[in-house]
C-alpha positions in Angstrom: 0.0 0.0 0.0 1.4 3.3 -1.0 2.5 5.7 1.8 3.5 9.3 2.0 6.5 11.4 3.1 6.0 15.1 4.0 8.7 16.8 1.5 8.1 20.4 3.3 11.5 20.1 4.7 13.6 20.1 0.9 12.2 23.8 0.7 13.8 24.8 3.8 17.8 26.0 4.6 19.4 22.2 5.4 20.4 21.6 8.9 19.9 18.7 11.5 16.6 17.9 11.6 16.5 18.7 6.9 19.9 16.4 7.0 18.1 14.0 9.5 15.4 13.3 6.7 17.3 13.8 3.6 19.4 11.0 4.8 16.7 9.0 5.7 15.0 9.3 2.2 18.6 8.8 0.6 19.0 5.5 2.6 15.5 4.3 1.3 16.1 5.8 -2.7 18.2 2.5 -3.3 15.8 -0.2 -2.3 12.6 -1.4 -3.4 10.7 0.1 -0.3 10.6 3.4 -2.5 8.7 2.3 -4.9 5.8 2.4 -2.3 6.3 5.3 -1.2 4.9 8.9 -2.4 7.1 12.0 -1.9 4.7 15.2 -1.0 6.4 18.6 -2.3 5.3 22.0 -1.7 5.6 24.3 -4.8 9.4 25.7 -3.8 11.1 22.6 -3.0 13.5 21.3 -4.8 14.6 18.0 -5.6 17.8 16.4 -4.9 19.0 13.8 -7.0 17.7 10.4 -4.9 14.1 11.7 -5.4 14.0 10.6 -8.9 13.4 7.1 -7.2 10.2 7.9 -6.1 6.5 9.1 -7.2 6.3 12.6 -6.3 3.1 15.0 -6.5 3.8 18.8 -6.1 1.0 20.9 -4.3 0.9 24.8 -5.7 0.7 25.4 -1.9 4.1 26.2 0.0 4.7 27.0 4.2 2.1 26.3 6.5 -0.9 26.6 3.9 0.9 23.2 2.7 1.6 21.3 5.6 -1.5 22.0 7.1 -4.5 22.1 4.9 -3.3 21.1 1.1 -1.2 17.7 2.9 -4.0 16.3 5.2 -6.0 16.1 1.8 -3.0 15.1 -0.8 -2.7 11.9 1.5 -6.5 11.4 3.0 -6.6 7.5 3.7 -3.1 6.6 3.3 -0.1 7.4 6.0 1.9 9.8 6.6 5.8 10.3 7.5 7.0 13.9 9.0 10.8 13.5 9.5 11.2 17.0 10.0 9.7 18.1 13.1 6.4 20.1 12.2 3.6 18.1 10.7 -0.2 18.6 10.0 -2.2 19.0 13.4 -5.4 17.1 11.4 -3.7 14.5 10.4 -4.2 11.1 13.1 -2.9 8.6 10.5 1.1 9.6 10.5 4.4 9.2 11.6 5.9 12.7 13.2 9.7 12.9 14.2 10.4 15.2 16.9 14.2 15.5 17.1 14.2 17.6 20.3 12.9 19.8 23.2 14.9 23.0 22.6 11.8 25.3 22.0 10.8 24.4 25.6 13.8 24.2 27.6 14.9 27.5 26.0 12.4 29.1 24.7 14.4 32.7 25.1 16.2 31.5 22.1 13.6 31.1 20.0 11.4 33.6 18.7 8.1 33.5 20.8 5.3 32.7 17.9 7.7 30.1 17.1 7.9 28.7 21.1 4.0 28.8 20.7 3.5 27.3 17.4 5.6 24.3 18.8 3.7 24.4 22.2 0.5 23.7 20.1 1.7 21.5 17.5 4.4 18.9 19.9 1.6 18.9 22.2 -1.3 18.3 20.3 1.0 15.2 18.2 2.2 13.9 20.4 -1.3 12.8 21.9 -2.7 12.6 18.5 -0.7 10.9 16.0 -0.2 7.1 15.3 3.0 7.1 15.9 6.0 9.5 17.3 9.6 8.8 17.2 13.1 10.7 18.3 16.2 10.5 18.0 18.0 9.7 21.2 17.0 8.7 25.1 17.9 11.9 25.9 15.2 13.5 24.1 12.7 11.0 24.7 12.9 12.3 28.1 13.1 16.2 27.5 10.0 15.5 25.4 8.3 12.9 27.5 9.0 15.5 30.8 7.8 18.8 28.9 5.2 17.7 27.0 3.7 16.1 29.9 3.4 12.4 27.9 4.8 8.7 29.0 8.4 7.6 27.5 7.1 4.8 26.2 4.9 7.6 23.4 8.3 7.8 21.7 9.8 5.2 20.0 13.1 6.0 19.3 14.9 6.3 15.3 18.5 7.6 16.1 20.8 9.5 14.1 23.7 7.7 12.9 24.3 6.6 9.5 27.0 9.3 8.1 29.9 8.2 9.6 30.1 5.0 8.1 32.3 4.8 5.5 31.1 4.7 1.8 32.2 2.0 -0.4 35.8 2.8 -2.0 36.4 5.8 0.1 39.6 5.9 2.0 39.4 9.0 4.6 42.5 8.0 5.6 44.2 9.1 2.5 43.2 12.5 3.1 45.7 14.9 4.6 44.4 17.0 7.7 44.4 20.9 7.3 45.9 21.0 11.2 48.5 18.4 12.6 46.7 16.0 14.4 45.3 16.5 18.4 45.8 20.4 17.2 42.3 21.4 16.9 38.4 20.5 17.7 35.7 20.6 15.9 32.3 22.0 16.5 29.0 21.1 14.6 26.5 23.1 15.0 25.3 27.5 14.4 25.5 30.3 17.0 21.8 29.9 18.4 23.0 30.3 22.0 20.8 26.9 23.2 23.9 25.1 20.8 26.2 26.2 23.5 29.5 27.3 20.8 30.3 29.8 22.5 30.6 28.5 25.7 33.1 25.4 24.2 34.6 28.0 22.2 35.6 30.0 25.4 37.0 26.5 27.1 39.2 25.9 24.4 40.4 29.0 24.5 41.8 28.9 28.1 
């Protein structure tokens, strides 16, 4: 039976939560799993490469006039995967990722219709949707604690598959820019809830 993947997230800037998915879909574009399933576009998406592999429909709705009215009726009777955090509130039959509990623990760094958008929506799905999942035991439990839900409402589908090495690829081959045990590095933006500047200042002392 033919599901559906919410593709809001290709029209968005990448970061965790668009890699998180991406990779995901990637993953699946090489078996025969994606034959069976239907990738949902908003009008300004684009499409990487691996989405050649599966049926795609494009609404000629984008943003949150997308997600939540013109998705809920593009997939009536079949389910839905969210992979990227925000999915449709209407929507009962679906699978919604919530990667983490940042809006809530600190929600200073967030703009506050975005804290209450997220308020709404993680509470609401959480309750509502067939099935939730996230990424690590450490946010089942920020998420289980804040949004006031048992653990045992998040299954858990953790990050993990890009450091594996490809097939042929030799990393070790590959000269480092600094000599080795000379530097760190540190993944992530300057949103103060990512903490860079305080690891910044440690490794500065």
């Amino acid at each position: 039976m033919m599901q559906c993947v919410n593709g809001k997230w290709l029209a968005q800037s990448p970061s965790g939560t668009q890699r998180y998915a991406s990779q995901v879909m990637e993953a699946i574009s090489g078996t025969p799993a994606a034959r069976d399933l239907l990738l949902v576009l908003p009008s300004d998406a684009d499409e990487p490469s691996w989405a050649t592999h599966f049926p795609t429909v494009r609404s000629r709705f984008r943003g949150v006039v997308f997600e939540q009215i013109a998705l809920p009726w593009i997939t009536r009777g079949k389910h839905l995967y969210s992979m990227a955090g925000p999915a449709p509130l209407a929507k009962r039959n679906q699978t919604v990722v919530m990667h983490d509990a940042m809006p809530f623990r600190y929600p200073r760094t967030f703009r506050p219709a975005f804290v209450a958008w997220y308020w709404l929506m993680y509470g609401l799905l959480s309750r509502t949707a067939a099935r939730v999942l996230t990424v690590s035991d450490f946010s089942r439990t920020e998420l289980a604690q804040t949004l006031r839900v048992p653990r045992s409402r998040f299954a858990l589908a953790p990050c993990g598959s890009d450091h594996l090495e490809p097939d042929g690829v030799d990393f070790t081959a590959s000269e480092l820019p600094f000599p080795p045990e000379s530097f760190a590095l540190i993944v992530g933006n300057l949103a103060p809830h990512k903490n860079v500047e305080a690891a910044a200042s440690a490794l500065a002392a």
